[in-house]
N, C-alpha and C positions, 0 to 999 in steps of 0.2 A: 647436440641434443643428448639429454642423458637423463634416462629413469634415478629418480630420486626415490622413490618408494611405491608401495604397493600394499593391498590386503586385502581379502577377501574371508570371506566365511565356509565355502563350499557348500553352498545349501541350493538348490534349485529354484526356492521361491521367499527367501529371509538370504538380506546382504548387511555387509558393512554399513557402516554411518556412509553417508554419501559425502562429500566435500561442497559445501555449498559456498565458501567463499575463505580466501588467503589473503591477511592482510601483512605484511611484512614488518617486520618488528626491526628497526633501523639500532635500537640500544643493542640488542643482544643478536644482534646477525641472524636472524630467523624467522620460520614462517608458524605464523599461526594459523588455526583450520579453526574452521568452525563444523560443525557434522549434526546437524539434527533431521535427515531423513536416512530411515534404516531402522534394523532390527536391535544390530549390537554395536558398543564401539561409538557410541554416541554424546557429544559435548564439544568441551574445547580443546585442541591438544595445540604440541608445539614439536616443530622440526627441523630439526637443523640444515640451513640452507645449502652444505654439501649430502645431504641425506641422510640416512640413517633410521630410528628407530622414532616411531610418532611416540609423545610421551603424554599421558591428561595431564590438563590443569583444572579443566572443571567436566563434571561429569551431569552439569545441566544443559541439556538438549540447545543449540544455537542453530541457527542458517545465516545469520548475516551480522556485518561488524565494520567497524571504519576506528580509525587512530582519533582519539581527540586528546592533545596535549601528550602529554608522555603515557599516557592510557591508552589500551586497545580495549573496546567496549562491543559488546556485541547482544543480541537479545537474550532471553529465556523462552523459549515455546516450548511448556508442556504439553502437548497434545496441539495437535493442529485443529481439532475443535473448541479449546480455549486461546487458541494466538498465543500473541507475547504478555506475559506474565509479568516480567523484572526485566532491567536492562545489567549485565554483568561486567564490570570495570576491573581489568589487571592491569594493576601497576607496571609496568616496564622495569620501573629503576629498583622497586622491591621485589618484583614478581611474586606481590600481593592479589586477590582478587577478592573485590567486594561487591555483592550482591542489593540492587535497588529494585523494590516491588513498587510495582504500578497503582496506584489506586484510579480509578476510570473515571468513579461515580464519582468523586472527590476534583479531580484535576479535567475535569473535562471542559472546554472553554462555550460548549451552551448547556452548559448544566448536567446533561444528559451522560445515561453511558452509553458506551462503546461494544458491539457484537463480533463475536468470531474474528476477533484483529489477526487475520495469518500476518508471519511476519514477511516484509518485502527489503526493500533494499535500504542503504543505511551508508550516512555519508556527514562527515561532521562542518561546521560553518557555521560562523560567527560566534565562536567561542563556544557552540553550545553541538550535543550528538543529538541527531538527526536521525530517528527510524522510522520511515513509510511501515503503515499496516492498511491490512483491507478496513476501509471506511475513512482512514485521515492519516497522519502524519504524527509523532511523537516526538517534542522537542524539550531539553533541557540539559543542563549539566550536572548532573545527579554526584559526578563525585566533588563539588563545588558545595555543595547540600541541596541544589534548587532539584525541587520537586517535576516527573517527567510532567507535562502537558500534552492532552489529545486533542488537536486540532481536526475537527470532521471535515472529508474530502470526499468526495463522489462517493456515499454511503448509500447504500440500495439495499438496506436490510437483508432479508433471504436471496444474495444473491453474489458472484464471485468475482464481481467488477473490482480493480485493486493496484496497486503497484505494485504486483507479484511475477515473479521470474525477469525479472527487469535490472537498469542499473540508473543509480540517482548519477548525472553527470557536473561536475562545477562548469561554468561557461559562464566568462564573463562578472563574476564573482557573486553569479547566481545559482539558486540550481537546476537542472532541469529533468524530468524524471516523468514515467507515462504511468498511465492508470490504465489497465489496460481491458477490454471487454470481455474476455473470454480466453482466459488464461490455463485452467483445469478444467477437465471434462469428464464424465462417462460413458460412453457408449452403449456399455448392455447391462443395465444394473442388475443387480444379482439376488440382493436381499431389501429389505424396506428401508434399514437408512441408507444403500447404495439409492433408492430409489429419491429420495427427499436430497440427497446430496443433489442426485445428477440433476433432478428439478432447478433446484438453486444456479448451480454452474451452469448448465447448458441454458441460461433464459440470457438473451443479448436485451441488456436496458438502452444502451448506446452507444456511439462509437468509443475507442480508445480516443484520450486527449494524451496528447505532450505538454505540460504542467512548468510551467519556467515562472519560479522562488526564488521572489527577491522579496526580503520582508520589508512594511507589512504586505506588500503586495504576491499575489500568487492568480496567474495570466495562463489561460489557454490561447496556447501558440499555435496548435493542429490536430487534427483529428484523421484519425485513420482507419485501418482494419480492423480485425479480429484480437492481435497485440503486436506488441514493439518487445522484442527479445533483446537489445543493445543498441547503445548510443554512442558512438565517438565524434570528437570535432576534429576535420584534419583542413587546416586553412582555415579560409571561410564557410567549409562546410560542414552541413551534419550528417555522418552516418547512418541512418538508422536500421538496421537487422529488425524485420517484421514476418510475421507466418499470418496466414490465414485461418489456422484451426490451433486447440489446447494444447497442452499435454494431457493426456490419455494416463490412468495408470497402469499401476502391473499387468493388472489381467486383459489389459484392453489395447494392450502395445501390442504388437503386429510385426513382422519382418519388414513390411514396405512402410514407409516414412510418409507420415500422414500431410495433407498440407502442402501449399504452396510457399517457398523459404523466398525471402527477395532482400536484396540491400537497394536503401532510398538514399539521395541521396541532395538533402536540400540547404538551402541558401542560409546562415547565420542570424541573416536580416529577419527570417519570421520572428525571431523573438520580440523585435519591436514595431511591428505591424498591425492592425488591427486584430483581433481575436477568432479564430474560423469558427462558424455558425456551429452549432450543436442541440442534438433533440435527445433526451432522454425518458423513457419511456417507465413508471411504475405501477405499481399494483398495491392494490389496500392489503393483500393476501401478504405480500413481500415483507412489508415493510410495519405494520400489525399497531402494536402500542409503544412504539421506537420509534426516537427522533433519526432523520434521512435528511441525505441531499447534504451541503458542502457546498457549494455550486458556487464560485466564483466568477461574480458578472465583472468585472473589470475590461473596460472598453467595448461591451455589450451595450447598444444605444437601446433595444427594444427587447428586453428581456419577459418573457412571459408562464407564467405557470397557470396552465390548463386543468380544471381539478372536475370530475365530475360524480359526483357525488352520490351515496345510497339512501342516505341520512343527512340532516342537520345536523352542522359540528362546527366549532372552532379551533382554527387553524393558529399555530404558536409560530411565527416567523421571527428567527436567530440571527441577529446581523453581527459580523466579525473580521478579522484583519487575522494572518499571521504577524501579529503584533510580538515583541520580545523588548522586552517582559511580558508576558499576557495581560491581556486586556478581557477580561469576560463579555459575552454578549451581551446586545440590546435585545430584547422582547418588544413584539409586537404582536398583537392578536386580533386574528381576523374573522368573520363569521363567513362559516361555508353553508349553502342551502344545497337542497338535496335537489341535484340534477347536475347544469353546467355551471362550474366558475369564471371567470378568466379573472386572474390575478395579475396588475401592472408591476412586475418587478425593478422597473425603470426607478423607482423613488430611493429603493433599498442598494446603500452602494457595500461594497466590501465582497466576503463571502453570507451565503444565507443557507442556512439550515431550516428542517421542520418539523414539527409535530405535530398530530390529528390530537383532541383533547378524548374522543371517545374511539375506539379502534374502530375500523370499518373495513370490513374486509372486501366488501366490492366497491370500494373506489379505485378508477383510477385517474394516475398525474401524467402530464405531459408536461414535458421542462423543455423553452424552447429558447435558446439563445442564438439571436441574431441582429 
């Protein structure tokens, strides 16, 4: 074992870019960083794999990236109140780097846009890069010229449901990847948007799913605790690394280590099993004049959405496939009265998204798959 580098800032409460993922650059024998939490020292850099001096290549904020073709592609998150922004492509064989902006409103596949995308994990297949954000999935090959596409995934509007702090795994020449419930937190908020933050994070809508992507199809395989921190397959099993509480930040970290840490440790065959039952829970407050929900009934015999309502309103129901090429949704509109609904989502196959046509903020949804 041998330190390869090092760096800090010396400041008691502002650090270095943090390292949030290494992806190995096979042409030029080196590691690339990606660094978008921190103070200073934040972007892409690159290191040479007996060590030495980190050098930038981009000085656009990243957390995560995966090799597609002789490209190492990674996101843009300007602010983790805006998400990913662009997705950034370096050449390998020129050690070029060209920059692709996202349009939301433009490339969203139910019409709709997309809120607070933090960026999650990111993994490339079927010819095309692949990056999980909070609320769906980004799929294309942008240095190809194809435009990215947002695919909506357990989207819960004001709220921090995601496949954040996670890892997308290939299995099987699928992928497989969690969304997890309760991934960042606050504990003792401090000022009013610590306070609106921790609202958002600390609300559990549902359980974590393990999410296994095989297009067009995208299959809840399990559900579990609070999140899934890592996934490996050894055999026929799956690893899975789960905690029962967030990440806390700075000021809310502690000496004693929050949480329960556990390794799972299950059978390969979930993947092709029936689909474990799942309740998600939302709020009209959450989720406002933003289309929600993502919800992938696939092998779900009696899928239900429970709507109860403040007002008269109609409901926009999104039907969709991770299809590739994309395929845009179908619309369907439904009339909600004011009190209880109960919606048969047994008719609607694929995944289904939703809209309120007038905001209602004391509604709420119950999503019940079983």
């Amino acid at each position: 074992m041998e330190l390869l580098w090092k760096e800090g800032i010396g400041h008691e409460s502002r650090w270095a870019g943090e390292v949030s993922d290494i992806i190995y650059d096979p042409i030029n024998d080196r590691l690339l960083l990606a660094r978008g939490d921190g103070h200073e020292n934040l972007g892409i850099y690159s290191l040479d794999r007996r060590g030495g001096k980190a050098v930038l290549l981009s000085d656009k904020t990243s957390l995560k990236g995966s090799l597609l073709s002789d490209y190492a592609c990674f996101d843009h998150t300007a602010s983790w109140r805006e998400g990913v922004r662009a997705i950034q492509c370096l050449d390998l064989v020129e050690d070029r780097l060209e920059t692709f902006q996202i349009d939301y409103a433009k490339n969203s596949i139910d019409y709709n846009i997309a809120f607070f995308t933090q960026s999650g994990c990111a993994i490339s297949a079927y010819g095309k890069y692949i990056h999980f954000v909070r609320g769906g999935v980004l799929i294309g090959n942008p240095i190809a010229g194809e435009d990215m596409t947002f695919y909506r995934l357990f989207d819960f509007g004001l709220s921090g449901y995601g496949p954040l702090r996670t890892v997308a795994l290939p299995v099987g020449g699928g992928i497989l990847t969690a969304f997890n419930a309760y991934t960042h937190g606050i504990l003792y908020p401090r000022t009013e948007e610590e306070k609106m933050f921790a609202e958002a994070t600390n609300r559990i809508v549902g359980p974590t799913v393990l999410l296994y992507i095989t297009p067009p199809q995208a299959k809840i395989v399990a559900t579990l605790g609070a999140r899934v921190t890592s996934i490996e397959k050894v055999g026929d099993k799956l690893l899975l690394g789960t905690s029962t509480t967030a990440n806390y930040g700075a000021l809310d970290a502690g000496p004693v280590d929050a949480g329960w840490k556990d390794v799972l440790a299950v059978d390969t065959d979930i993947l092709f099993r029936d689909p474990s039952p799942a309740t998600f829970v939302i709020s009209g407050s959450q989720v406002l004049d933003m289309a929600w929900g993502g919800i992938p009934l696939y092998g779900y015999r009696n899928p239900k959405l429970v709507i109860s309502a403040s007002r008269d309103n109609t409901l926009t129901v999104y039907t969709y496939d991770i299809s590739i090429p994309p395929l845009q949704a179908e619309e369907d509109k439904l009339k909600i009265a004011r009190g209880r609904n109960v919606i048969d989502l047994s008719s609607f196959k694929g995944i289904v998204s939703f809209k309120l046509e007038v905001e209602d903020e004391g509604m709420r949804a119950k999503i019940v798959l079983e």
